[in-house]
N, C-alpha and C positions, 0 to 999 in steps of 0.2 A: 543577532541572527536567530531565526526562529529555526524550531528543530520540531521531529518528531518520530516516535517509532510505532513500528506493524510487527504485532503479533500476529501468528501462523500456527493453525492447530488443525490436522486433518491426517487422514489416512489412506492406503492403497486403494484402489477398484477398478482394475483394468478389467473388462470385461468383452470379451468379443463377441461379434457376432457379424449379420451376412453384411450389413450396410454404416454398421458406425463399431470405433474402439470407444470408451469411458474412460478417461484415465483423471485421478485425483492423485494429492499430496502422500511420500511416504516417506517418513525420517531417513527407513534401511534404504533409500536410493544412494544412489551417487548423484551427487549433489553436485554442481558445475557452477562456478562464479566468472565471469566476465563484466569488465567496466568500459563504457563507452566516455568519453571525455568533451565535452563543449563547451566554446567560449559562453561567458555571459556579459550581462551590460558595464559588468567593471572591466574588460577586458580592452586592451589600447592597442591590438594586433591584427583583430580580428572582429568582426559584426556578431552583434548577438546572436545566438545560436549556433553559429559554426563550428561543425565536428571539426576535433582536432585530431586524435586519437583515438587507439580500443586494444586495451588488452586480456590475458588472464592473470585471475588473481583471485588467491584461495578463498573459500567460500569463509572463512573462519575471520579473513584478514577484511574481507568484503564488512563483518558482521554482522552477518548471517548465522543466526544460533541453531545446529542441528541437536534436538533432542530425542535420540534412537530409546529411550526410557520412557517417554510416554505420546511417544511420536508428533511432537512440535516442530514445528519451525516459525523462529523470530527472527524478520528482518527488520534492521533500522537504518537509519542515515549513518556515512560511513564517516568515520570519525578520524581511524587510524590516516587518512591521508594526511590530513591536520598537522595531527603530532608527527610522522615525517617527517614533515616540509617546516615545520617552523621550530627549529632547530636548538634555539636558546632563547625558552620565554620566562620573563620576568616577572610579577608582578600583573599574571596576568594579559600582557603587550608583550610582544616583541623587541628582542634587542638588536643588536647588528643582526642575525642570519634569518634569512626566510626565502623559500624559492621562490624566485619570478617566473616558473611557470604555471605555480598555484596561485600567486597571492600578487595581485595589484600594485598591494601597499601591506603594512601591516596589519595583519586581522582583516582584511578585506579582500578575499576568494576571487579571483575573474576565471573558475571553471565552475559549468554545474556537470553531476556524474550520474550517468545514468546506472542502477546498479544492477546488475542481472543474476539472478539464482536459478537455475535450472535442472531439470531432469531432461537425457536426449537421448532419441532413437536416429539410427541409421536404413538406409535403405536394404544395405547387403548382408545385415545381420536380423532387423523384423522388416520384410518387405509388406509386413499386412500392414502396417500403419502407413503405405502409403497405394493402396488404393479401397481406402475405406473413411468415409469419415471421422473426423477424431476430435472429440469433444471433451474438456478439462471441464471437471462440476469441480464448485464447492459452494459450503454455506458460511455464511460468516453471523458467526454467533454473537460476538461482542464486536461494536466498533466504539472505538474508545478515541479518534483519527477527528479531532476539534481544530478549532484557529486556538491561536496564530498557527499551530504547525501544518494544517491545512493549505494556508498561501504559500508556502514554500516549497510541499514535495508534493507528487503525484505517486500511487501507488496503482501498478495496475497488475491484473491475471491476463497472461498471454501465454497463446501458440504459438510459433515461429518455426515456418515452413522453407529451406533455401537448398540450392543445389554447394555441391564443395567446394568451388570455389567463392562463395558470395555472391556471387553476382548480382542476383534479386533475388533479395531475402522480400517475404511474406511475411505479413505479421496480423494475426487475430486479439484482439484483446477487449477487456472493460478494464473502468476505473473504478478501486473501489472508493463507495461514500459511503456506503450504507451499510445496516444488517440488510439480511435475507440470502435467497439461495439463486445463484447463478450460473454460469454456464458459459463457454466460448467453443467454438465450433471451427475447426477449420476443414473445409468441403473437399472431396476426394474429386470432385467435378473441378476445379482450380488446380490439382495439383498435373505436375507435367513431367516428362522420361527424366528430365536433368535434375529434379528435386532429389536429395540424398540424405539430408539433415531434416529433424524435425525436435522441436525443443515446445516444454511446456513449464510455466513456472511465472516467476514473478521479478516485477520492476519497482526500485526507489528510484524516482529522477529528482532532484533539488540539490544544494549546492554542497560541496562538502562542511562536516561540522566539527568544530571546537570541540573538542576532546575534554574541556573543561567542564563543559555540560553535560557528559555521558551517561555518570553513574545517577544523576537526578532522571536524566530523563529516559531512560532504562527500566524506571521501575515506575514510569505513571502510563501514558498513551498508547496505546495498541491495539490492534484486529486479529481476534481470533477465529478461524475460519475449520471448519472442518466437511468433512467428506459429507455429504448431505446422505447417500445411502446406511451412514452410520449412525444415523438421528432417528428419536422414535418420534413418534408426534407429537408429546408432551414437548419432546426435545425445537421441535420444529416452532411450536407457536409460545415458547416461552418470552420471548421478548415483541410480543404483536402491540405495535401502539398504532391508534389512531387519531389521526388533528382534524377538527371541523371546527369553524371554516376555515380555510387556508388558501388564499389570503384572509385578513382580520383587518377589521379597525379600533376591533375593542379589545374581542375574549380571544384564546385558542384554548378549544375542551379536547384534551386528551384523553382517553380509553386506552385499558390496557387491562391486561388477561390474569395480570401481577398485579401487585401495590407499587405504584413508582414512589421509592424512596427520595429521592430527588431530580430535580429538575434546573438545569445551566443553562441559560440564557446569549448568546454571544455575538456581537454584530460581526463584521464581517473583517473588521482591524484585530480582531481577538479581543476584545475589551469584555468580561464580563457582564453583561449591564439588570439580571437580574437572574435571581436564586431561589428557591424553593425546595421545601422537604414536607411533601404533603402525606406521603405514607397513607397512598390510596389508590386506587385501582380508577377513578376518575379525579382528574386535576385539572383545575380553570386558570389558567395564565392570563392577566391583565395587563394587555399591551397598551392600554389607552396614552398612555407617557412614552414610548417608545417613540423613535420618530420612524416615518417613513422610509422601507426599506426590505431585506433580506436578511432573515438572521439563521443562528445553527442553532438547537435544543441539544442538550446531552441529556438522556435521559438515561436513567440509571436502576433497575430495580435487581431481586435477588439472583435473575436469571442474567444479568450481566449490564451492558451499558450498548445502546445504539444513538447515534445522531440523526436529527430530522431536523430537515431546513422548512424554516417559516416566512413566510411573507405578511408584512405589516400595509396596508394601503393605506 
């Protein structure tokens, strides 16, 4: 099973005014965890995709790292469900016990979880956030978010607009892939008398993970993202690369504002398929041996790491 984890680094900036709120990331929030629950293609009850459930569950157990010290937040794929449910492992496998409402068979998942961290406003305690637009920035400075763990999870920044009951919940969001600085907006012209809840924060969707493989992959893959109003412009164009041509049949020349220390190559199954450590501020990648196709770049230099997808013709 492929895994992977999102780094989260930003800060407060709620900002009001006549026509729009600003709001970004802040450790000292209160922090809210909810899991949604869906069958997936191992499942023998239910067709792909079908919600099963949704509960709450602590932001901590979610594993969600709040760090009120230097105002982080690390979300990864959730692990503790895992060790839960599979009760007596051996060896690695399973021995007699594991739940059938997680697990297929042994070691093989048939839920994936949607995992939700959130910061939320209400209507009757700030009624300005709902008739004004409300827009969550951030920048994401490092994206460190490669295959394999790529095909497995989705990580996205959302708004989420619903009245109390649920009824029709709203959802604003991107997905993140990239560095740079973006933005979600959810428009005070869509919102309606019965809206009450408004949440803003962030999604892991992919299947729950082996607990076996946490402490490895805790300390490699992740997106760090911070408040964009807290970046200076050194801060802004530290990780700028440029790919021409793209697509390529031969070369892709990278430019960048930095020295890229190295350069990771990866089709689209995760396979590594070529390496580089040019410790240069322009880098020529030789795809002529590549075959045709889509691939991801890791690029790496002193100001952090971002991914760039490349096209081979």
């Amino acid at each position: 099973m492929k895994k992977t984890t999102l780094l989260v680094f930003a800060f407060l900036s709620i900002q009001l005014s006549f026509s729009q709120i600003d709001v970004a990331v802040d450790a000292n929030e209160n922090w809210i965890g909810f899991v949604n629950v869906f069958h997936n293609e191992n499942s023998t009850t239910q067709p792909d995709g079908t919600f099963e459930t949704g509960f709450a569950y602590d932001v901590a157990l979610i594993r969600t790292d709040i760090n009120t010290s230097d105002g982080s937040v690390t979300v990864f794929p959730n692990y503790l469900i895992w060790r839960d449910n599979d009760e007596t492992p051996c060896g690695g496998a399973f021995c007699s016990e594991w739940n059938p409402f997680w697990f297929a068979s042994p070691e093989v998942p048939n839920k994936d979880v949607e995992l939700n961290t959130f910061v939320e406003r209400n209507r009757t305690d700030n009624p300005e956030f709902f008739n004004q637009d409300v827009t969550f920035n951030l920048a994401v400075t490092d994206f460190g978010f490669t295959p394999p763990e790529s095909n497995d999870y989705v990580i996205k920044a959302f708004i989420k607009v619903f009245p109390a009951d649920f009824s029709s919940v709203r959802q604003y969001d991107f997905i993140l892939t990239t560095s740079g600085t973006f933005s979600v907006t959810a428009p005070a012209a869509e919102f309606v008398a019965t809206d009450q809840v408004i949440q803003w924060g962030f999604q892991v969707f992919g299947p729950i993970a082996d607990e076996a493989n946490e402490p490895a992959l805790r300390a490699v893959t992740g997106i760090r993202t911070v408040d964009p109003a807290s970046l200076s412009t050194d801060d802004l164009q530290i990780n700028s690369f440029l790919v021409s041509p793209n697509p390529t049949k031969n070369i892709w020349n990278i430019e960048a504002n930095v020295a890229v220390e190295s350069v990771e190559i990866f089709d689209l199954l995760g396979k590594n398929v070529l390496s580089l450590t040019p410790n240069s501020q322009n880098v020529s990648v030789d795809a002529s041996n590549l075959k045709t196709g889509v691939y991801l770049a890791r690029v790496t230099s002193s100001g952090g790491t971002k991914s760039l997808k490349l096209v081979k013709n």
